[in-house]
PDB file with one MODEL, atoms N, CA, C and O in Angstrom:
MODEL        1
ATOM      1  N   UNK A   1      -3.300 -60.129 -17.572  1.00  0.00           N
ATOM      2  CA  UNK A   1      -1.955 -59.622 -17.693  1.00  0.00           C
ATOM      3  C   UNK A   1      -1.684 -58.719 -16.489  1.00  0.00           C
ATOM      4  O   UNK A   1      -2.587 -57.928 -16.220  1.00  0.00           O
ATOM      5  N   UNK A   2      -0.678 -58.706 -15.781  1.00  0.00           N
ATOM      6  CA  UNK A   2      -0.088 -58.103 -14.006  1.00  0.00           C
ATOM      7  C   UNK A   2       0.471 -56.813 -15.392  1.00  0.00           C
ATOM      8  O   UNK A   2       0.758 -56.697 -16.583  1.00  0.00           O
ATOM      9  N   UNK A   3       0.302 -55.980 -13.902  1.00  0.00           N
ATOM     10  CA  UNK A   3       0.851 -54.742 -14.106  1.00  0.00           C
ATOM     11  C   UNK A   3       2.640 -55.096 -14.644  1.00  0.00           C
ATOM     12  O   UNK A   3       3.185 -54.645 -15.652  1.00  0.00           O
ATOM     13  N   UNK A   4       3.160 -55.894 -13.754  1.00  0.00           N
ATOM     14  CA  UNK A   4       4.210 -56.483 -13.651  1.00  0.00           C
ATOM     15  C   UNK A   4       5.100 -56.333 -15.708  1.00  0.00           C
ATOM     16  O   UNK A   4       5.850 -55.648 -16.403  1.00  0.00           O
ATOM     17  N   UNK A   5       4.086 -57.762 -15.705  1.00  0.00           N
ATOM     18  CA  UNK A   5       4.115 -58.071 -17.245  1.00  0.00           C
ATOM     19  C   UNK A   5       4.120 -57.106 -18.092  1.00  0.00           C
ATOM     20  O   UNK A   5       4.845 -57.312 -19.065  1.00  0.00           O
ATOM     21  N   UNK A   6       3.344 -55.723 -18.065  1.00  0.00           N
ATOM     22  CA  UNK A   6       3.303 -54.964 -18.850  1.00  0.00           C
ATOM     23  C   UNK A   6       4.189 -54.022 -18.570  1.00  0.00           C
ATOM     24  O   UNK A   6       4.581 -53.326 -19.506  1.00  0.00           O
ATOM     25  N   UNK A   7       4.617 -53.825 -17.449  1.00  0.00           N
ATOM     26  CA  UNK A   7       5.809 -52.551 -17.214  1.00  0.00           C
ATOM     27  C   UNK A   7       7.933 -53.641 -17.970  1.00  0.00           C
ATOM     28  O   UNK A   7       8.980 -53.235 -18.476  1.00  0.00           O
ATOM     29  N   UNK A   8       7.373 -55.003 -17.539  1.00  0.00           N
ATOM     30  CA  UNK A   8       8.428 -55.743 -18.216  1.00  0.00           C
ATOM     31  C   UNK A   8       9.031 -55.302 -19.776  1.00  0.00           C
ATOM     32  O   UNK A   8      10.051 -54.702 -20.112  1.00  0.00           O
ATOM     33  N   UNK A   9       7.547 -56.081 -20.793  1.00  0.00           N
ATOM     34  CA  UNK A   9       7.203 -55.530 -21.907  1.00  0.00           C
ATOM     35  C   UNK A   9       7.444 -54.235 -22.748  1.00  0.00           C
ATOM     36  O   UNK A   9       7.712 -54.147 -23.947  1.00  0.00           O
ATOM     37  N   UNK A  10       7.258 -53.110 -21.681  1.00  0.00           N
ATOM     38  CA  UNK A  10       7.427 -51.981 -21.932  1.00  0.00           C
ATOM     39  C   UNK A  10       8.930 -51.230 -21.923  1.00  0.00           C
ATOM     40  O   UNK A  10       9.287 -50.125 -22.332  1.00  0.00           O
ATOM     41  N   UNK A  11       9.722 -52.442 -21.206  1.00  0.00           N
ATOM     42  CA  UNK A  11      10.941 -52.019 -20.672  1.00  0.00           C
ATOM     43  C   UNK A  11      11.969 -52.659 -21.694  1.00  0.00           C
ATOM     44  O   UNK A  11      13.070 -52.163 -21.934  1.00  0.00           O
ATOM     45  N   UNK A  12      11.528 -53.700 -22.208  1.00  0.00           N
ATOM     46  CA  UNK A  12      12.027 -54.058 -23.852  1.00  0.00           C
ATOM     47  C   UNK A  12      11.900 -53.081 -24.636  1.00  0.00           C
ATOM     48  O   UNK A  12      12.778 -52.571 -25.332  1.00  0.00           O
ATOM     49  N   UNK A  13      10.611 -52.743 -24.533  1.00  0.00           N
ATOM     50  CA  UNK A  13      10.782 -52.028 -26.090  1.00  0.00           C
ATOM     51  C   UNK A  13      11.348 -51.157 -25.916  1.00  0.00           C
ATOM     52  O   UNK A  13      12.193 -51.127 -26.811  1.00  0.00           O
ATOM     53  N   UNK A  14      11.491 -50.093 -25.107  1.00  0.00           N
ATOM     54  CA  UNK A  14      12.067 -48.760 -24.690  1.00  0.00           C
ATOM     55  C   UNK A  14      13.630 -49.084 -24.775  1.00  0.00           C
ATOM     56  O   UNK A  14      14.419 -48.245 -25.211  1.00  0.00           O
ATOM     57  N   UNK A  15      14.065 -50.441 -24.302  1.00  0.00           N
ATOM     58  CA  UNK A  15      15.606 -50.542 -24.751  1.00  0.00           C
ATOM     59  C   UNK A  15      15.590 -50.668 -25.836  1.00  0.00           C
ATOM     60  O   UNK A  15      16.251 -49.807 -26.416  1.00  0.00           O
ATOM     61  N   UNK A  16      14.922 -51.677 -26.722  1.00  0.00           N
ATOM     62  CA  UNK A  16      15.245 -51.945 -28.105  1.00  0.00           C
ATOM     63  C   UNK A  16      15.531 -50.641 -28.915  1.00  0.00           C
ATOM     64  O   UNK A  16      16.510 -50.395 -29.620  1.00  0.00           O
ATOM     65  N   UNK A  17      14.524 -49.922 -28.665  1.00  0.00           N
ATOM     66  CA  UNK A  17      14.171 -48.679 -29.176  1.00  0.00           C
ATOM     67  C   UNK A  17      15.353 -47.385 -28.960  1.00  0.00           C
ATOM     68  O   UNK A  17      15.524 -46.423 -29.709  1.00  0.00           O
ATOM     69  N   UNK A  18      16.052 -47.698 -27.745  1.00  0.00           N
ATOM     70  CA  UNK A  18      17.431 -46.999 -27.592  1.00  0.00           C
ATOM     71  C   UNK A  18      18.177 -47.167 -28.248  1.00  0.00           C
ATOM     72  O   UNK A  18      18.724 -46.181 -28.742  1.00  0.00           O
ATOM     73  N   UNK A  19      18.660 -48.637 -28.660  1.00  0.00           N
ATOM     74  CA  UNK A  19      19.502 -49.536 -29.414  1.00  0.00           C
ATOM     75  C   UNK A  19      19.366 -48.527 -30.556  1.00  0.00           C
ATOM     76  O   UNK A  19      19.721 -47.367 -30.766  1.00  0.00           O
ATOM     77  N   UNK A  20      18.761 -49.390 -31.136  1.00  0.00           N
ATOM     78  CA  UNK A  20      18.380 -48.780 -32.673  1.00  0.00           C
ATOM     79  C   UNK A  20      18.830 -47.135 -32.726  1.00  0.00           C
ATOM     80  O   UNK A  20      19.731 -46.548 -33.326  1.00  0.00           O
ATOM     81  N   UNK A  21      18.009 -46.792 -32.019  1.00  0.00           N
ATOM     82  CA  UNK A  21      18.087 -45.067 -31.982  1.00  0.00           C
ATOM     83  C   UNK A  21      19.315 -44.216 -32.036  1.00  0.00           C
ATOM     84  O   UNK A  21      19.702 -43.269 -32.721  1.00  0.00           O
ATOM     85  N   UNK A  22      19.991 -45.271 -30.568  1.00  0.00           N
ATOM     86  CA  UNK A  22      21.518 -44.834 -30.436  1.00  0.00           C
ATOM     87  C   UNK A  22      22.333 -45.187 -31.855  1.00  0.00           C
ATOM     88  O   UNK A  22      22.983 -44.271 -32.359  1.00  0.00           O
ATOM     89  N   UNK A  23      22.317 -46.115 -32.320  1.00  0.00           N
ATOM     90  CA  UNK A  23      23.025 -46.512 -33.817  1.00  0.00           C
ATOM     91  C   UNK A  23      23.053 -45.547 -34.805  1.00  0.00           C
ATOM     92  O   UNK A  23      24.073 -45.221 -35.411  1.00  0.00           O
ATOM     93  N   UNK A  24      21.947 -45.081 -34.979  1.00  0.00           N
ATOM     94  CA  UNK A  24      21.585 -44.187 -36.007  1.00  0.00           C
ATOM     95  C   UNK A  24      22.314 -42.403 -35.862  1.00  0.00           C
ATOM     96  O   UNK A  24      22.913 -41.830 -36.772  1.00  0.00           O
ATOM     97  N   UNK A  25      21.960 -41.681 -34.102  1.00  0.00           N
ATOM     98  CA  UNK A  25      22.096 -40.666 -33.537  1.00  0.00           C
ATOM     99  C   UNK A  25      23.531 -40.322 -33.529  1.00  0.00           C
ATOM    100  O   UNK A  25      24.031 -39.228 -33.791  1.00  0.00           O
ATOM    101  N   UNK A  26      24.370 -41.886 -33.045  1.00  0.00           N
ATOM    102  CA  UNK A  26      25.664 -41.132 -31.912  1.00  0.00           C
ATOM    103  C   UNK A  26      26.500 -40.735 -33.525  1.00  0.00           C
ATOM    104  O   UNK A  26      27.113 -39.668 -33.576  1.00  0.00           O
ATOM    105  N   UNK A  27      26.466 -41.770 -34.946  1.00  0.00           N
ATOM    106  CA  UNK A  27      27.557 -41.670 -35.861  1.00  0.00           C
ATOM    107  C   UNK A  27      27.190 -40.226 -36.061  1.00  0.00           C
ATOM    108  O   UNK A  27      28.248 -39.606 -36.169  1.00  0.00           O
ATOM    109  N   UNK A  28      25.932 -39.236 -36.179  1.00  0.00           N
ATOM    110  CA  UNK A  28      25.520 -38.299 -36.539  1.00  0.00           C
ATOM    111  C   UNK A  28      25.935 -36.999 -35.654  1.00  0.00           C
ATOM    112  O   UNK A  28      26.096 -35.831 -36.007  1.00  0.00           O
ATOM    113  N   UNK A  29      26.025 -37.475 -34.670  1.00  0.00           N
ATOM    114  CA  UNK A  29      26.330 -36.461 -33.629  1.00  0.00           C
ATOM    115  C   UNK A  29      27.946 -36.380 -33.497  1.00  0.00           C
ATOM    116  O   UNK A  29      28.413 -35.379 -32.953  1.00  0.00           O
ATOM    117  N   UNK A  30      28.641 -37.187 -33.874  1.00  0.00           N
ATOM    118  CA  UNK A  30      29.906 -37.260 -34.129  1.00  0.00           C
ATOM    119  C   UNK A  30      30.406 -36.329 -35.121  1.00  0.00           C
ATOM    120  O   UNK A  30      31.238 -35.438 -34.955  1.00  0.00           O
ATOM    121  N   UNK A  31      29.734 -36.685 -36.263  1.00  0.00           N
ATOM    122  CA  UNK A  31      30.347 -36.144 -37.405  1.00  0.00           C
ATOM    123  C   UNK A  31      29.768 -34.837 -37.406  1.00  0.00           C
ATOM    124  O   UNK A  31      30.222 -33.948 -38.127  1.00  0.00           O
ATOM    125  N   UNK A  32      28.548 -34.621 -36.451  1.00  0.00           N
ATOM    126  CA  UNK A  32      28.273 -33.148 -36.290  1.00  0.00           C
ATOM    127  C   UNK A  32      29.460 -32.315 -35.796  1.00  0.00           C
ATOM    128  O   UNK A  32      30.024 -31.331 -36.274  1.00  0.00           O
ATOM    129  N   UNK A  33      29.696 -33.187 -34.438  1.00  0.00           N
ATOM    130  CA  UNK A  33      30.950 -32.357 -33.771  1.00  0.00           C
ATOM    131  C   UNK A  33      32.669 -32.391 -34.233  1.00  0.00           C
ATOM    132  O   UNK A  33      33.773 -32.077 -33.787  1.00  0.00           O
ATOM    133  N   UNK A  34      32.064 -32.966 -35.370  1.00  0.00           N
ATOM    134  CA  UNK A  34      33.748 -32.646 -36.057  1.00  0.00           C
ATOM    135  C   UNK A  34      33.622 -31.497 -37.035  1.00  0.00           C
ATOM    136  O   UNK A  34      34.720 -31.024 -37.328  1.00  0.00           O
ATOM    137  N   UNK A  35      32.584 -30.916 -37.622  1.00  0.00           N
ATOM    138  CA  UNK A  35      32.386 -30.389 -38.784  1.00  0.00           C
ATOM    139  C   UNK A  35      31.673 -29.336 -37.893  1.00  0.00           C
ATOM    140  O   UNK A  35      30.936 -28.706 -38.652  1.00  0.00           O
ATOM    141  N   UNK A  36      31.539 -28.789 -36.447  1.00  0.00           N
ATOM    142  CA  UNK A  36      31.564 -27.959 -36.421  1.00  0.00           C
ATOM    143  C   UNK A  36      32.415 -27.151 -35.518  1.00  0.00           C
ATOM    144  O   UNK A  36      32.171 -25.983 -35.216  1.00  0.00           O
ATOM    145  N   UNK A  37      33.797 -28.094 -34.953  1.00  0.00           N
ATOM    146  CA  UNK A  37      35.172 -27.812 -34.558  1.00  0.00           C
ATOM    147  C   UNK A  37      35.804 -27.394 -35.985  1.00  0.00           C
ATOM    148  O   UNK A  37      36.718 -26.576 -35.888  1.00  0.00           O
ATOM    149  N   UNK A  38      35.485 -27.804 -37.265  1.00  0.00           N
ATOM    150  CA  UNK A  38      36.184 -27.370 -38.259  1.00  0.00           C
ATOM    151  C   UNK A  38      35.671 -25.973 -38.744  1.00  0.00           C
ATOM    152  O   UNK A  38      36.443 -25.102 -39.144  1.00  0.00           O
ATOM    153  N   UNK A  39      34.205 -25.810 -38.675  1.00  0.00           N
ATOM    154  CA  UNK A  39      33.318 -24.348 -38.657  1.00  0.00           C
ATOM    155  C   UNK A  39      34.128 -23.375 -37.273  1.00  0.00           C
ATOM    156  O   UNK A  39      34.339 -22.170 -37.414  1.00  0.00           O
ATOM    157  N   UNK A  40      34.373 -23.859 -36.446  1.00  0.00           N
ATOM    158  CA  UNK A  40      34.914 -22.859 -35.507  1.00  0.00           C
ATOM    159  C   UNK A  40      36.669 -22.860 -35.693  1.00  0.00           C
ATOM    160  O   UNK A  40      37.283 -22.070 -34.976  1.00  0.00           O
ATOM    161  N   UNK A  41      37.316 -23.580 -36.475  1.00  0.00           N
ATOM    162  CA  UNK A  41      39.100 -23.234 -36.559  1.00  0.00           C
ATOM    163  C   UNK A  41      38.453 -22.112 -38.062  1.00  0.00           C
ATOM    164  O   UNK A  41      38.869 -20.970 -38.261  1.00  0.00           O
ATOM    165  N   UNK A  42      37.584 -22.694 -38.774  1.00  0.00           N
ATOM    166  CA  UNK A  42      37.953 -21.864 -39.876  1.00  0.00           C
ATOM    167  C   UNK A  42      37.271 -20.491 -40.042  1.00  0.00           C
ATOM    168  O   UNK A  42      37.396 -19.854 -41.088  1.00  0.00           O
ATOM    169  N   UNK A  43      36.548 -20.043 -38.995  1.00  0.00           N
ATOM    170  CA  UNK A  43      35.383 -19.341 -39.160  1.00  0.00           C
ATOM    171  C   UNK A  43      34.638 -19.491 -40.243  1.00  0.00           C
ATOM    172  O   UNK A  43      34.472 -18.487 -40.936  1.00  0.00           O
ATOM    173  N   UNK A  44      34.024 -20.733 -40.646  1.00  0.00           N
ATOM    174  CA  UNK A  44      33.088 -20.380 -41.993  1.00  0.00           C
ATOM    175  C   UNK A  44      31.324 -20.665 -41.016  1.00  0.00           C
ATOM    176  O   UNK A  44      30.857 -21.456 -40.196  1.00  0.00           O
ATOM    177  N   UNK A  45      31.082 -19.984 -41.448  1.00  0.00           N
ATOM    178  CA  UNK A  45      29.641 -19.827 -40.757  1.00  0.00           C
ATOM    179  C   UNK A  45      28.509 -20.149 -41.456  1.00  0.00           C
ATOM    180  O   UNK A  45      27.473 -19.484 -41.441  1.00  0.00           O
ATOM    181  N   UNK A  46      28.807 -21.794 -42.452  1.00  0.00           N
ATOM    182  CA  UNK A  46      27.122 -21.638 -43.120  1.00  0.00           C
ATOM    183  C   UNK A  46      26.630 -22.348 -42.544  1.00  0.00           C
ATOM    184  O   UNK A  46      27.417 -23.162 -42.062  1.00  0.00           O
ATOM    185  N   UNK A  47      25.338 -22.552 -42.225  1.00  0.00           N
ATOM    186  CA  UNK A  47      24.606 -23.347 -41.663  1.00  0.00           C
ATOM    187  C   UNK A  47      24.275 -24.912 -42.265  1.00  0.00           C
ATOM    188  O   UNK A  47      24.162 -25.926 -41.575  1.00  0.00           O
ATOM    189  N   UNK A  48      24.155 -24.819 -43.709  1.00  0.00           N
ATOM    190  CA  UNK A  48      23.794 -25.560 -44.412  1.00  0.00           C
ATOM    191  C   UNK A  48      25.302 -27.041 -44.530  1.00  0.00           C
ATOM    192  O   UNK A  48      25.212 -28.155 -45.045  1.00  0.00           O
ATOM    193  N   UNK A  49      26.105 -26.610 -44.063  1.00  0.00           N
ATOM    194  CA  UNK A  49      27.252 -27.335 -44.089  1.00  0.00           C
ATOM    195  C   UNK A  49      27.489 -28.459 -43.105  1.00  0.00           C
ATOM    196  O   UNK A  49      28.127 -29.433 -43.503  1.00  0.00           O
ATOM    197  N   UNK A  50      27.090 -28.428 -41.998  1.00  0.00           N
ATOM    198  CA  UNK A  50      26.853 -29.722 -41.300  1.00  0.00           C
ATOM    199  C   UNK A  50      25.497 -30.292 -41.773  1.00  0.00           C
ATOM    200  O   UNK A  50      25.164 -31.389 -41.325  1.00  0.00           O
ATOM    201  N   UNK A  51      24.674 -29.639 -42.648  1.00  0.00           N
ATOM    202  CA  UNK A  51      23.538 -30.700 -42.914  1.00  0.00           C
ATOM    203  C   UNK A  51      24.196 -32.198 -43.676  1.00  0.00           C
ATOM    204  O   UNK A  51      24.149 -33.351 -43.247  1.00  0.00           O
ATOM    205  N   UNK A  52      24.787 -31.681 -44.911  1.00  0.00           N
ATOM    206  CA  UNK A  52      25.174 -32.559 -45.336  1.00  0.00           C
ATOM    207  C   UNK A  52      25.930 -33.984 -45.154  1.00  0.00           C
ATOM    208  O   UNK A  52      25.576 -34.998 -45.756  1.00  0.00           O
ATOM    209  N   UNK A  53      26.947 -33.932 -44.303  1.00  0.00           N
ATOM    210  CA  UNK A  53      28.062 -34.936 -43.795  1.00  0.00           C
ATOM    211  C   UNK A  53      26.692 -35.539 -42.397  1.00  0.00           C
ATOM    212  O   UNK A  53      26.807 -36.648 -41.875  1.00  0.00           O
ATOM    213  N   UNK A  54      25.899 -34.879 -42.143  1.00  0.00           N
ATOM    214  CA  UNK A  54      24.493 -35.640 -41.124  1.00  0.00           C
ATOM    215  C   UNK A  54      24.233 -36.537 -42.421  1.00  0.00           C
ATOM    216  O   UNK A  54      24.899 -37.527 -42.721  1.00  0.00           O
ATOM    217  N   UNK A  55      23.099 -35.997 -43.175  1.00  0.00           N
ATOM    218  CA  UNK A  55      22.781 -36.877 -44.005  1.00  0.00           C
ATOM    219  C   UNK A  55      23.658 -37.931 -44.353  1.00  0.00           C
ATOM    220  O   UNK A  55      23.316 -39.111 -44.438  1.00  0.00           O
ATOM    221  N   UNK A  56      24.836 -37.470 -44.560  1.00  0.00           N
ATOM    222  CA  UNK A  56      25.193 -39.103 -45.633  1.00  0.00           C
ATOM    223  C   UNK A  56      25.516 -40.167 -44.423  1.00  0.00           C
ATOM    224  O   UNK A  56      25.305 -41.379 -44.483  1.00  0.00           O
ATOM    225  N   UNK A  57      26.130 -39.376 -43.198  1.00  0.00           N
ATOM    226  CA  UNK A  57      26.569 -40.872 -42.567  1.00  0.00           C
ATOM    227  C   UNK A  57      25.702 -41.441 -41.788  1.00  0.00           C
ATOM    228  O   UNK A  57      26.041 -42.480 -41.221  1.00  0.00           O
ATOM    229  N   UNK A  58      24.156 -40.803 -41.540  1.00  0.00           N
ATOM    230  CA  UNK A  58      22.813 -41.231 -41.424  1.00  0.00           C
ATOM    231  C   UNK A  58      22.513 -41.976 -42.576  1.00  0.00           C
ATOM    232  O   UNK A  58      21.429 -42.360 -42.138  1.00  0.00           O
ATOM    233  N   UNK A  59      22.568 -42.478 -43.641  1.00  0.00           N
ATOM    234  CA  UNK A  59      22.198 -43.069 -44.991  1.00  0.00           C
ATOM    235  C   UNK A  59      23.428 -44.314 -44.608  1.00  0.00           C
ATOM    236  O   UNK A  59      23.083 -45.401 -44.144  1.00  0.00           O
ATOM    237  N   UNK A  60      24.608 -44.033 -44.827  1.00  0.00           N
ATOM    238  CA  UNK A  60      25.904 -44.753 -44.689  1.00  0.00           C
ATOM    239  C   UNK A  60      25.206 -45.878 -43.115  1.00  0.00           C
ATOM    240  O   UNK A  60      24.894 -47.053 -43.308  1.00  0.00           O
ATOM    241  N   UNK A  61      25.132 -45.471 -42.241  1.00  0.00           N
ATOM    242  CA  UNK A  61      25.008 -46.102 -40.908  1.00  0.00           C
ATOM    243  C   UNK A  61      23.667 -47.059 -41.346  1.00  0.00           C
ATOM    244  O   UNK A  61      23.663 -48.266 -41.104  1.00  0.00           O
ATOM    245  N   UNK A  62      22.415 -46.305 -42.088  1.00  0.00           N
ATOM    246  CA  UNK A  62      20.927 -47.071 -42.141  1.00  0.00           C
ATOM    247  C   UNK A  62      21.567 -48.471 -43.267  1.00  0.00           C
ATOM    248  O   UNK A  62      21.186 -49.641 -43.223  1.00  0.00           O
ATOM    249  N   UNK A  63      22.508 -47.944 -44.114  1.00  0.00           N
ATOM    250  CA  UNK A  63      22.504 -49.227 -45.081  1.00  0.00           C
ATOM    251  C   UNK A  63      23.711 -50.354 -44.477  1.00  0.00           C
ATOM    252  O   UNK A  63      24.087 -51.488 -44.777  1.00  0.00           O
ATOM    253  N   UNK A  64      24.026 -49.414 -43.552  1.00  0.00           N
ATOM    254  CA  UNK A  64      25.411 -50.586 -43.102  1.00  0.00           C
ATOM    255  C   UNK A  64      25.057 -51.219 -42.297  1.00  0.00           C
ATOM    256  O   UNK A  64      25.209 -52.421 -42.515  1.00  0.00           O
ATOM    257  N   UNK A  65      24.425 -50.849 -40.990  1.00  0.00           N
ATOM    258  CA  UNK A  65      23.251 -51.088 -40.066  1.00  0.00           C
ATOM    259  C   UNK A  65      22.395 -52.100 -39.706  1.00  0.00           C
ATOM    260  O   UNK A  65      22.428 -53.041 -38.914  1.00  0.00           O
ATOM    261  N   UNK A  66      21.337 -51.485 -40.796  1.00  0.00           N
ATOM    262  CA  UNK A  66      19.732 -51.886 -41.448  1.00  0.00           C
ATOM    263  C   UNK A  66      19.542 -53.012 -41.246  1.00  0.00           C
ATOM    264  O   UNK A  66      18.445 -53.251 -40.741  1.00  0.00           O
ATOM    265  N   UNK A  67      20.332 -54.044 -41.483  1.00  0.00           N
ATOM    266  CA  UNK A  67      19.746 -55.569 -41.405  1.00  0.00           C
ATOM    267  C   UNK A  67      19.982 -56.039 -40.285  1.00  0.00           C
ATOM    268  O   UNK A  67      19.207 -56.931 -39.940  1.00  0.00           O
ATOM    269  N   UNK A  68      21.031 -55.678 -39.354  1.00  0.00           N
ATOM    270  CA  UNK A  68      21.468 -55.767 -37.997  1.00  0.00           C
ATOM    271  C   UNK A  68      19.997 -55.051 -37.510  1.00  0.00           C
ATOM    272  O   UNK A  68      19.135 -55.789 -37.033  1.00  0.00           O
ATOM    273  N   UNK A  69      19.768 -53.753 -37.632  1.00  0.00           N
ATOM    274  CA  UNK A  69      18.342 -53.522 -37.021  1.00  0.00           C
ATOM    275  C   UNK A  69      17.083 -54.215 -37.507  1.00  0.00           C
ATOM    276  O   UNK A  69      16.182 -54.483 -36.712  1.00  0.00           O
ATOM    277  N   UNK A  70      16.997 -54.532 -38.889  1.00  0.00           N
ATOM    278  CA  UNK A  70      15.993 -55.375 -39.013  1.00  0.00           C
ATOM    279  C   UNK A  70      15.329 -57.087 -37.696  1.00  0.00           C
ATOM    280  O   UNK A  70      14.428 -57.580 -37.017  1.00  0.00           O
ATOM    281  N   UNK A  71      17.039 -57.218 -38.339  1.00  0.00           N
ATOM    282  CA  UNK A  71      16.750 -58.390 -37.615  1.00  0.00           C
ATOM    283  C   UNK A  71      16.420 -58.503 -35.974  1.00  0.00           C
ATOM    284  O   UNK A  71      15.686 -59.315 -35.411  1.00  0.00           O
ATOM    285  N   UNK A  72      17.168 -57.475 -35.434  1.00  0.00           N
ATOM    286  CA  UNK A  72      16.643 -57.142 -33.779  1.00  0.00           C
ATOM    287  C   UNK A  72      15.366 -56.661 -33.620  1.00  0.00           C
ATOM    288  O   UNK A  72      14.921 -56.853 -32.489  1.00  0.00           O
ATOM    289  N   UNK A  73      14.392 -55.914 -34.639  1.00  0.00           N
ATOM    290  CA  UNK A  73      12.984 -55.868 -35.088  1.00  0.00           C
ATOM    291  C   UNK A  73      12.052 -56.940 -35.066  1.00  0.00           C
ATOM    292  O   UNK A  73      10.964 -57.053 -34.501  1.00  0.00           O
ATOM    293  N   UNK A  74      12.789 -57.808 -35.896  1.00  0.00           N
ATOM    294  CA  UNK A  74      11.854 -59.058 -36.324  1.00  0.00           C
ATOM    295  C   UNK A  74      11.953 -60.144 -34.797  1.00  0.00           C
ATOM    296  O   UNK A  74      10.979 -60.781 -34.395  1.00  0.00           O
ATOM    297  N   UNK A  75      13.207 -60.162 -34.174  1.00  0.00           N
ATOM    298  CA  UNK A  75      13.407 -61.127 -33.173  1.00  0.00           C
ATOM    299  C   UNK A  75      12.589 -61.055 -31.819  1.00  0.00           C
ATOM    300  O   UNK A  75      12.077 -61.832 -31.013  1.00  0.00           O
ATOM    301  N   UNK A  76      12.720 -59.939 -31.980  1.00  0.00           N
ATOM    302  CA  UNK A  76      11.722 -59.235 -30.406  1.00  0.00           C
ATOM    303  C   UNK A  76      10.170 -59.075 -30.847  1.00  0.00           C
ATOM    304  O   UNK A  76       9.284 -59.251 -30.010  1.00  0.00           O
ATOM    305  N   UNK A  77       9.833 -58.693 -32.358  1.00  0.00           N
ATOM    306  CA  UNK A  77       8.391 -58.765 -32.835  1.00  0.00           C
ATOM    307  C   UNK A  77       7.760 -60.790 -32.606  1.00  0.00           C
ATOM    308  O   UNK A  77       6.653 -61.262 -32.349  1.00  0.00           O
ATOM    309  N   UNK A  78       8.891 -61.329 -32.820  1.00  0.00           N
ATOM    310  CA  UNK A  78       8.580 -62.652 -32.951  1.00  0.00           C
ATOM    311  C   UNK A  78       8.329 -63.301 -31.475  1.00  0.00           C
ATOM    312  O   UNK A  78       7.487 -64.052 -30.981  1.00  0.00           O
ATOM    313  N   UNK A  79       9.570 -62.576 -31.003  1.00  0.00           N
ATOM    314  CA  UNK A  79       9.189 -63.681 -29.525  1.00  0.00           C
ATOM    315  C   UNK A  79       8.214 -62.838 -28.476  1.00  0.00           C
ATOM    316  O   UNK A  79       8.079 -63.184 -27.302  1.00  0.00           O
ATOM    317  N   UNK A  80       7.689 -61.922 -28.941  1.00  0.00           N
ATOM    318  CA  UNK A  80       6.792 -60.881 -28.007  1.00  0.00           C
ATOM    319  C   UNK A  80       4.961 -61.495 -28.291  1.00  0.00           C
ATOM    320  O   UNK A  80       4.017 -61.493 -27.501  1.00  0.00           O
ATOM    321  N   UNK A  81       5.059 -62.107 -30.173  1.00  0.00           N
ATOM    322  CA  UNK A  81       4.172 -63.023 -30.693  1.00  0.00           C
ATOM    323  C   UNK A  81       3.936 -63.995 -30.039  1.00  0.00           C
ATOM    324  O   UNK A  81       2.825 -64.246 -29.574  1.00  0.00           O
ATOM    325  N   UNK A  82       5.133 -64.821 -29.877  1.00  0.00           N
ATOM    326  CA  UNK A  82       5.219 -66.011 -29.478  1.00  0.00           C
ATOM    327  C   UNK A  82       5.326 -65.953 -27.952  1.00  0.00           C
ATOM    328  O   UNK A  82       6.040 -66.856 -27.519  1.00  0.00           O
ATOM    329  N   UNK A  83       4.876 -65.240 -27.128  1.00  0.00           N
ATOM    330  CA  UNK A  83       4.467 -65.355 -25.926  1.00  0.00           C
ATOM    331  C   UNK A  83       3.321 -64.273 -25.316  1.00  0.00           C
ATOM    332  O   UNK A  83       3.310 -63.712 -24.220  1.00  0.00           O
ATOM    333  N   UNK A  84       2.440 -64.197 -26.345  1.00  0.00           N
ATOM    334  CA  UNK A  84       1.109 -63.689 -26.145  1.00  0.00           C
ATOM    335  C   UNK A  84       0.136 -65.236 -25.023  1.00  0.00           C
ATOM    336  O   UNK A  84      -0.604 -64.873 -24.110  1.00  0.00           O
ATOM    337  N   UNK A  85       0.272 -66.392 -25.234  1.00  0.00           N
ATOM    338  CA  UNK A  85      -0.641 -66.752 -24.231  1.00  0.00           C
ATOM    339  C   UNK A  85      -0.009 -66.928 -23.174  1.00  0.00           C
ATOM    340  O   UNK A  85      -0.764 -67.176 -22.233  1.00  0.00           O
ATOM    341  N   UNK A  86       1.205 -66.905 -22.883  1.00  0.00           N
ATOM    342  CA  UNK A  86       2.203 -66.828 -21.798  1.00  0.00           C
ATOM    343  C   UNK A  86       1.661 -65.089 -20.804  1.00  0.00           C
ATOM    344  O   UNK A  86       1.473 -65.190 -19.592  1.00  0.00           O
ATOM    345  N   UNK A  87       1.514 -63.941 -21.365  1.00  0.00           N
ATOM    346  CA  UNK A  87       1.182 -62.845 -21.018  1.00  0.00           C
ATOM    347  C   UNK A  87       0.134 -63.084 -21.007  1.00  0.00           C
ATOM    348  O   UNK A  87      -0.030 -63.286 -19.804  1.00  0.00           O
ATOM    349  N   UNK A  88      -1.237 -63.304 -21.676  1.00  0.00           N
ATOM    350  CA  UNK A  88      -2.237 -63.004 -21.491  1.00  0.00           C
ATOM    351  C   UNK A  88      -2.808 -64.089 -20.330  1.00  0.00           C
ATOM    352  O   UNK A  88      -4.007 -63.871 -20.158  1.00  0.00           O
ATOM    353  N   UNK A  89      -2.424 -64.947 -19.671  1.00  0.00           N
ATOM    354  CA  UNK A  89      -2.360 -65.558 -18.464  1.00  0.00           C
ATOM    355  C   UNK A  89      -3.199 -67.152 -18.953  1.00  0.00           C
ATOM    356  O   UNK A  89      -3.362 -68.044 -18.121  1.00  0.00           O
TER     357      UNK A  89
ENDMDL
END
């Protein structure tokens, strides 16, 4: 296996791995920054108050998501399988 092949390899997964990541992060970071433009018009200062609206649309995004990421899981696990004697030379 070339250095080549393995920096390739490596450069999949690190996108895949963005993909996914980004899906999950940006809805969260959104709804962070709305709920804490609403903490700064209203002055309420609890901390515990953007936890919540994280959680659910982190849950909301994994179940709406999930099979869209599954399946980009399984596709790249499969064809990364299916070209092990192709890599291994």
């Amino acid at each position: 296996m070339t250095p080549e092949t393995v920096l390739t390899v490596m450069q999949q997964t690190l996108q895949l791995i963005s993909v996914l990541i980004a899906a999950i992060l940006l809805p969260a970071l959104f709804i962070g920054l709305l709920v804490s433009m609403f903490q700064a018009a209203t002055s309420i200062n609890e901390q515990t108050l953007t936890f919540i609206p994280k959680l659910f649309i982190t849950l909301l995004v994994l179940m709406v998501a999930g099979p869209w990421m599954l399946s980009m899981l399984i596709s790249f696990t499969r064809r990364l399988f299916e070209d092990i004697p192709f890599l291994i030379g």
